[in-house]
C-alpha positions as CSV (number, residue, x, y, z in Angstrom):
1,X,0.0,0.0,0.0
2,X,1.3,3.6,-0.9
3,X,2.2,5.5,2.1
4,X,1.0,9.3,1.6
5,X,2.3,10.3,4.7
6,X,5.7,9.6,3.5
7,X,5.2,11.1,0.4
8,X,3.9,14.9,2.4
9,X,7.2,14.2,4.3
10,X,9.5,14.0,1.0
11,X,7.8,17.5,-0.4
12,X,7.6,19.1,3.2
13,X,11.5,17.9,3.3
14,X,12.3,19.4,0.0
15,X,9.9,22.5,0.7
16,X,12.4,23.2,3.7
17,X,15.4,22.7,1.9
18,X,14.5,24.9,-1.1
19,X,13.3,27.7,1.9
20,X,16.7,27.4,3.7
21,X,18.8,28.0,0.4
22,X,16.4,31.1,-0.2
23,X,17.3,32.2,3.1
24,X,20.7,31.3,2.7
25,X,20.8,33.2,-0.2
26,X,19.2,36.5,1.3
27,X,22.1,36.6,4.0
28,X,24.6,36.1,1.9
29,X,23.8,38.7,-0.9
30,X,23.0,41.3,2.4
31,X,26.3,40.4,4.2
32,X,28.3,41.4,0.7
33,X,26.1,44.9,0.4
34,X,27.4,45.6,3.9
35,X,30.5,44.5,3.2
36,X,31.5,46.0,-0.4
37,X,29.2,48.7,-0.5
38,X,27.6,50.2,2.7
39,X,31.0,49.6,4.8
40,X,32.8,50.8,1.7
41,X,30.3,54.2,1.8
42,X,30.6,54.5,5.5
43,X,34.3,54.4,5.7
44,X,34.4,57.3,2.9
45,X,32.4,59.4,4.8
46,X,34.9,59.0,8.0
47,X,37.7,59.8,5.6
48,X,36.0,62.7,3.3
49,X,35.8,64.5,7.1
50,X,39.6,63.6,8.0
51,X,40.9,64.3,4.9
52,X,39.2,67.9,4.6
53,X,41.3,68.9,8.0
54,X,44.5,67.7,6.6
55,X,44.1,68.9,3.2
56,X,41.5,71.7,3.1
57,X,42.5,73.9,5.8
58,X,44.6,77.0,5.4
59,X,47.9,76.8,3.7
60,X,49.9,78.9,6.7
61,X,48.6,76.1,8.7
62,X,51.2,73.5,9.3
63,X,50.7,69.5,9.6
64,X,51.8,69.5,13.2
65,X,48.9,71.6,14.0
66,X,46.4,69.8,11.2
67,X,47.0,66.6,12.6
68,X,46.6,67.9,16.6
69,X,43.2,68.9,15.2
70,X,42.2,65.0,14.4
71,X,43.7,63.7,17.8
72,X,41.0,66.2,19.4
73,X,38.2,63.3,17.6
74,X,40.5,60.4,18.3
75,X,43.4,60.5,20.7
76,X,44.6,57.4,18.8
77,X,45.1,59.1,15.5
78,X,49.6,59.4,15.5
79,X,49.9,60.7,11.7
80,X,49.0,60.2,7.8
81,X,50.4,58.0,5.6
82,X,50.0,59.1,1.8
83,X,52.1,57.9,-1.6
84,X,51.3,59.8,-4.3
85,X,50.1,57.9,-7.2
86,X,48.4,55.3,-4.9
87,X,45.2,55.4,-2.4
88,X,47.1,55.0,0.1
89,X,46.3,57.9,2.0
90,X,44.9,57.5,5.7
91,X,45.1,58.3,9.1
92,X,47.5,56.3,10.5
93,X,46.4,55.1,14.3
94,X,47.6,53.1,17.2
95,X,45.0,51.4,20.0
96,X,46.1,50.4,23.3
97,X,48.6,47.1,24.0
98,X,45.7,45.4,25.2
99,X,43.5,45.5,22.2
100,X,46.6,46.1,19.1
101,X,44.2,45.2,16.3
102,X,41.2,47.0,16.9
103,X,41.7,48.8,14.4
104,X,41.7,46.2,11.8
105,X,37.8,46.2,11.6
106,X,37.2,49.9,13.0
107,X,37.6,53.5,11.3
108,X,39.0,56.3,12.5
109,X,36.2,57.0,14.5
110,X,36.4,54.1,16.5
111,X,32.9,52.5,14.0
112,X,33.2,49.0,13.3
113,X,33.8,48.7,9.8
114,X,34.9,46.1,7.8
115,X,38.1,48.4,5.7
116,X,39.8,49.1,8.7
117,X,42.2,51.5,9.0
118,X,45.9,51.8,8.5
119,X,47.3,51.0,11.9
120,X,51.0,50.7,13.7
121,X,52.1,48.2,16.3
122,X,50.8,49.0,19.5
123,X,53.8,47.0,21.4
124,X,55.8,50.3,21.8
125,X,54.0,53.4,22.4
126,X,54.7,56.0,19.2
127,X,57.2,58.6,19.6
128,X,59.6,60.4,17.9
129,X,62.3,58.1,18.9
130,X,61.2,54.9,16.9
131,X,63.4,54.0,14.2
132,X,61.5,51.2,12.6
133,X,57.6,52.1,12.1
134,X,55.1,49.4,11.2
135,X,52.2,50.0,9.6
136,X,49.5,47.5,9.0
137,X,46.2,47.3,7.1
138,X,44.1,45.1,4.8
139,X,44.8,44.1,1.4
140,X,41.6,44.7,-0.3
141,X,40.8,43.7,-3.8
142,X,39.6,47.1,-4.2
143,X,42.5,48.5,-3.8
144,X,41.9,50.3,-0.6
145,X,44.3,50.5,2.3
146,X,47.2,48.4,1.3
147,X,45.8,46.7,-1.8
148,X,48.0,48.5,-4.0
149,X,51.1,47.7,-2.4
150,X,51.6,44.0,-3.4
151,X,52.2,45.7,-7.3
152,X,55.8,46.9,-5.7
153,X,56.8,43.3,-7.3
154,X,56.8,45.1,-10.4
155,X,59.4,47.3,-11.3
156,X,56.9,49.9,-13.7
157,X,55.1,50.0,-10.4
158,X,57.7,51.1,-8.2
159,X,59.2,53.4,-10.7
160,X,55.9,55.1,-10.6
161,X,55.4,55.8,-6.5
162,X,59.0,55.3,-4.9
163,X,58.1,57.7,-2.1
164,X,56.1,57.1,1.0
165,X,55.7,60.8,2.7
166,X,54.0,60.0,6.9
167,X,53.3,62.8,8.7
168,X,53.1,63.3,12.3
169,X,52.7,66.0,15.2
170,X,57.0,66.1,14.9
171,X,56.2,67.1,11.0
172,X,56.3,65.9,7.7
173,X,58.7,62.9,7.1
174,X,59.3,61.6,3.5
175,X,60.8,57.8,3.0
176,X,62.2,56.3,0.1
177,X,61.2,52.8,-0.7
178,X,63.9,50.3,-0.8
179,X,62.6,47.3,-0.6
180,X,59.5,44.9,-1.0
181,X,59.8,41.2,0.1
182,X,57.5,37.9,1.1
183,X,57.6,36.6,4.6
184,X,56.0,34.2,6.4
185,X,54.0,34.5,9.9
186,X,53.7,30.3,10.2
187,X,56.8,28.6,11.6
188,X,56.1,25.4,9.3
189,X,57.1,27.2,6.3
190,X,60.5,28.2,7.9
191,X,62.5,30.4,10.1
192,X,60.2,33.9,11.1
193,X,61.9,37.0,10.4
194,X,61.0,39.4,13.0
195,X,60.5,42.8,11.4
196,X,58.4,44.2,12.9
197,X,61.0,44.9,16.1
198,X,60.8,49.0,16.8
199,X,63.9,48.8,18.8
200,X,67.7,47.9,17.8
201,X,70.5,46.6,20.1
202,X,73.1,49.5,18.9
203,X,74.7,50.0,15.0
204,X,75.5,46.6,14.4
205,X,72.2,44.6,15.2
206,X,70.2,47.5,13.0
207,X,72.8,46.9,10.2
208,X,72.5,43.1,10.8
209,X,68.1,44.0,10.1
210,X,69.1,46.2,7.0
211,X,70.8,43.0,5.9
212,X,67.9,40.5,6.3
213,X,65.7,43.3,4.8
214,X,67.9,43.3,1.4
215,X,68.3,39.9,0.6
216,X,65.0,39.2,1.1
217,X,64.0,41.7,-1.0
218,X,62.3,41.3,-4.9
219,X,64.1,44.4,-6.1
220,X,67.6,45.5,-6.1
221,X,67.1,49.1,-5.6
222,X,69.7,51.7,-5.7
223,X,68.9,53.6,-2.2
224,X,71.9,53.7,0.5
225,X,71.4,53.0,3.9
226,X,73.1,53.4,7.1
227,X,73.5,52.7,10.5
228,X,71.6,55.6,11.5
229,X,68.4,55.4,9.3
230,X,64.8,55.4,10.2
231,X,62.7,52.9,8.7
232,X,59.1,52.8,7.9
233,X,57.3,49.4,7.0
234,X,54.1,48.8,5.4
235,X,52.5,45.3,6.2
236,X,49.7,43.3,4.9
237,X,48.3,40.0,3.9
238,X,49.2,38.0,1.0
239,X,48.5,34.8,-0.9
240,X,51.3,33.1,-2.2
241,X,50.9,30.5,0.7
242,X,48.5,30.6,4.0
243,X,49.4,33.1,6.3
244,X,52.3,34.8,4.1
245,X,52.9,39.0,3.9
246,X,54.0,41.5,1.6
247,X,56.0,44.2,3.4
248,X,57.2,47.0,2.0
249,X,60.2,49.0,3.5
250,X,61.4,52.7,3.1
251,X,64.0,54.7,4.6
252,X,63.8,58.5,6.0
253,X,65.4,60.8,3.4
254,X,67.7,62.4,5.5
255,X,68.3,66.3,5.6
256,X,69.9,68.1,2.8
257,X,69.8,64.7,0.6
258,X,68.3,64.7,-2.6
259,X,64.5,62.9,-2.7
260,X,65.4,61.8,-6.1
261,X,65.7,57.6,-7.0
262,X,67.8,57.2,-10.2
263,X,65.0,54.5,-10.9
264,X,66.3,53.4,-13.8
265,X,69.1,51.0,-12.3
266,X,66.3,49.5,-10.5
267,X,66.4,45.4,-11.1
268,X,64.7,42.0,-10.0
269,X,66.6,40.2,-7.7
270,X,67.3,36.8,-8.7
271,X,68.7,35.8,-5.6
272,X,65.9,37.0,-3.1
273,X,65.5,35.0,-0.3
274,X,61.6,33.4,0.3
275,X,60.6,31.5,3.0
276,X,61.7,27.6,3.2
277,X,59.0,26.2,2.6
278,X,57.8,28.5,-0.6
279,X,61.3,27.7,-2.2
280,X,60.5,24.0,-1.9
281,X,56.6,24.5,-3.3
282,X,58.8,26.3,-6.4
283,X,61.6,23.6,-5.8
284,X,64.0,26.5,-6.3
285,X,67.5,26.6,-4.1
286,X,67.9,28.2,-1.5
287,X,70.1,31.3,-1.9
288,X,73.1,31.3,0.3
289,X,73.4,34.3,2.4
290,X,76.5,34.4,4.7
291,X,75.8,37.3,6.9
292,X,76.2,41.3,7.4
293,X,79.7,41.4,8.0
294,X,81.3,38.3,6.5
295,X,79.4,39.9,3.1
296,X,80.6,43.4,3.8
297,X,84.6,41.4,4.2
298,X,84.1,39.6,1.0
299,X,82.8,43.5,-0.8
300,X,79.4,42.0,-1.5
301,X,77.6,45.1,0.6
302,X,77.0,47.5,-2.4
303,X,74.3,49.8,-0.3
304,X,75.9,50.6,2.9
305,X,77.0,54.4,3.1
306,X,78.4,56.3,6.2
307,X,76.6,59.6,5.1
């Protein structure tokens, strides 16, 4: 004999099925209007109101003072980052050691939002004394906040925006790129460089990080550096493998020196140094590094300068 009621419980299965999928559906499509376009709107509006103070206000009126203004909104707020050529141009901020990325998924204003803003690491507080400055903030597909910095692989790219300029209450800073490379945060694909360490055990241990900075990086570019330099370094996610970054590094052009990069003698590194395990995904050899000073003995250090 035919049993109807497992028939109604076959349609009212599928009924329910089909309903959640609908539903399923709904959330999905109102979770990607938040996401892409409301959070994307909201997050202008926070920036059309801090960007008018830096960039709208009287001329006489100097960036120390400009940026005091946006500290009276958020306390937080330590300086602006811009490179011409790029959007990258934000307020850079800093929460407390307790709660370092909370401004991964807030604005400037403190509003949850899903851009985030460009933010430093909160394990030192900022001051002018810091020699190496991270910076971190999303790599969006957009382009917004540090999407545009993974093109620094490409030498048409950096030939195009070599100069970072990051202003704080001290005043205006300008940097000149020197060097992009890929890194890993997982200790199964290798050793972790640590570069995001705002402090230096004296000359030799910063010259040491300069080192590990230029062989790692995906361009030979033709900026000096010295023992005395201060860095800034722009972080964010990237793809290549789970948990990888691309980091971008630029040094303060110091006074008197000429802001120009003879960008033309800029090259791809055939020898940069990627994590272990990305080497043996690309089954490529390792590159054989032997050290700061045992390279500076043997007259491979083309880059160091005592100016």
């Amino acid at each position: 004999m035919y049993d109807i009621s497992l028939n109604f419980k076959k349609i009212n299965f599928r009924k329910i099925f089909v309903l959640f999928n609908i539903i399923f559906l709904i959330f999905s499509v109102l979770f990607c209007i938040k996401i892409y376009i409301v959070d994307d709107y909201l997050h202008d509006i926070s920036l059309k109101d801090a960007r008018k103070i830096i960039y709208d206000q009287n001329e006489t009126t100097n960036v120390s003072e400009k940026l005091k203004s946006l500290t009276e909104q958020n306390s937080d707020i330590v300086g602006w980052i811009s490179i011409k050529g790029t959007p990258v141009d934000y307020p850079v901020l800093q929460s407390s050691f307790e709660d370092p990325v909370f401004y991964l998924n807030h604005d400037s204003n403190k509003k949850k939002n899903a851009n985030g803003s460009v933010f430093m690491n909160a394990s030192r507080k900022f001051s002018k004394s810091i020699r190496n400055v991270v910076l971190h903030a999303h790599n969006l597909k957009s382009g917004r906040m540090f999407g545009s910095i993974l093109k620094y692989s490409s030498i048409k790219f950096y030939k195009s925006a070599p100069i970072i300029s990051f202003d704080t209450i001290y005043g205006p800073e300008e940097y000149k790129i020197f060097a992009i490379f890929k890194t890993n945060t997982d200790e199964k694909h290798g050793k972790i460089f640590n570069y995001l360490r705002p402090v230096f055990n004296g000359d030799e241990d910063f010259l040491e990080f300069l080192y590990n900075i230029k062989i790692r990086s995906l361009l030979n570019i033709p900026v000096d550096l010295n023992a005395k330099d201060k860095l800034i370094i722009l972080s964010t996610c990237s793809y290549e493998m789970p948990n990888f970054r691309t980091v971008v590094v630029a040094r303060k052009i110091r006074d008197g020196e000429d802001k120009n990069i003879d960008t033309e003698k800029v090259t791809l590194n055939p020898t940069s140094l990627w994590p272990e395990a990305y080497h043996q995904y690309k089954k490529t050899e390792i590159p054989k590094h032997d050290g700061f000073f045992e390279d500076l003995k043997n007259g491979k250090i083309d880059w160091l300068t005592k100016k």
